[in-house]
C-alpha positions as CSV (number, residue, x, y, z in Angstrom):
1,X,0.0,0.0,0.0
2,X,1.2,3.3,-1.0
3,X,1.6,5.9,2.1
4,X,-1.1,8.6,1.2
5,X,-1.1,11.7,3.8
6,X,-4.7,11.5,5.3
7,X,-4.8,14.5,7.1
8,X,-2.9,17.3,9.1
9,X,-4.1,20.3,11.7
10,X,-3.4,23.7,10.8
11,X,-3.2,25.9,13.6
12,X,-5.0,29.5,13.2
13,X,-6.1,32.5,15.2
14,X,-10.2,31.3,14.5
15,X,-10.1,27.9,12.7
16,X,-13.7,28.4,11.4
17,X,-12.6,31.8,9.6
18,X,-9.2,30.4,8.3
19,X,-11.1,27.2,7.0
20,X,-13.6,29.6,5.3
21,X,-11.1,31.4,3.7
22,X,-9.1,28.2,2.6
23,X,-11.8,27.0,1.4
24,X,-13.3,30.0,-0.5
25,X,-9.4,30.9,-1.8
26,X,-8.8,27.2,-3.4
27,X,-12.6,27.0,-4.7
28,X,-13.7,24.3,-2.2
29,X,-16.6,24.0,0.5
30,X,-16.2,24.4,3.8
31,X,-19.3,23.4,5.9
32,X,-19.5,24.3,9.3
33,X,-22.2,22.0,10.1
34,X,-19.6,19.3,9.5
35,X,-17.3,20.1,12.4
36,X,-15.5,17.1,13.7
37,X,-15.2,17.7,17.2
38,X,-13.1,21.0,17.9
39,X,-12.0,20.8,14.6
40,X,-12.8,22.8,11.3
41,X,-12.4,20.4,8.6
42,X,-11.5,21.2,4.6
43,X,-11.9,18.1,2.5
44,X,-9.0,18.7,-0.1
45,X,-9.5,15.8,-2.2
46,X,-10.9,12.0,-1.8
47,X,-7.5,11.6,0.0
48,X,-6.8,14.7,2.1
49,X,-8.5,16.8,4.7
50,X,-7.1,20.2,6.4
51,X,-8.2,20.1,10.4
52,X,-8.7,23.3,11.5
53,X,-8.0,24.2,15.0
54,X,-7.9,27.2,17.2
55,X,-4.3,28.0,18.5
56,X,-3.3,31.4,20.7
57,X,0.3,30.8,19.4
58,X,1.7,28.7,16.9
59,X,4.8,28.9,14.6
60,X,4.3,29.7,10.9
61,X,3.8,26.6,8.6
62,X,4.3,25.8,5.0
63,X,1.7,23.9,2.7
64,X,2.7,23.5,-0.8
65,X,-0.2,22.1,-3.3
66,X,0.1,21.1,-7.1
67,X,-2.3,22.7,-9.4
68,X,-2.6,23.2,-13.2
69,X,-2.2,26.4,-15.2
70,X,-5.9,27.3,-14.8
71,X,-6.8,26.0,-10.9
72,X,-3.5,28.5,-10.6
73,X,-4.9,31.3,-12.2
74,X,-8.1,31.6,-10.2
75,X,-6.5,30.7,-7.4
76,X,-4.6,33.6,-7.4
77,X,-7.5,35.8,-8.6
78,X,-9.4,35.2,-5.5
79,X,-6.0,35.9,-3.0
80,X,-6.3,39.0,-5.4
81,X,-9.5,39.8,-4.6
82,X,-9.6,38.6,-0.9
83,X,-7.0,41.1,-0.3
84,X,-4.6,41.3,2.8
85,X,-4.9,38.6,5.2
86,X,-5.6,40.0,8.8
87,X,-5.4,37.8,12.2
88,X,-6.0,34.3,10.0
């Protein structure tokens, strides 16, 4: 069996409005009603899921995702149009 990463928990200042935004940047759904206990998850793909938790401090981390010319471009158009990133 090939090793597949499942899941990991991002830390953030309010895991509901850093899952939102994850989720809104990177054209997925994010639906609070599906809250695993403390966390707010982001289904990725059929293989990965982002936990998001609440954390008062936490060191800066580093995801790094693969995406094709196109998912690129809009991705960046909605950063672009999110604008600066405050307290996530």
């Amino acid at each position: 069996m090939a090793i597949v990463l499942n899941h990991t928990i991002v830390p953030a200042k309010d895991k509901k409005a850093a899952a939102r935004f994850f989720a809104d940047t990177f054209g997925l759904s994010y639906d609070a009603s599906d809250d695993h206990s403390h966390f707010a998850p982001v289904r990725v793909n059929d293989a990965l899921t982002l936990l998001f938790d609440t954390e008062d401090v936490f060191k800066s981390h580093h995801y790094a995702f693969q995406v094709g010319d196109a998912e690129f471009d809009a991705i960046l158009a909605r950063v672009k149009r999110a604008g600066p990133m405050r307290g996530q």
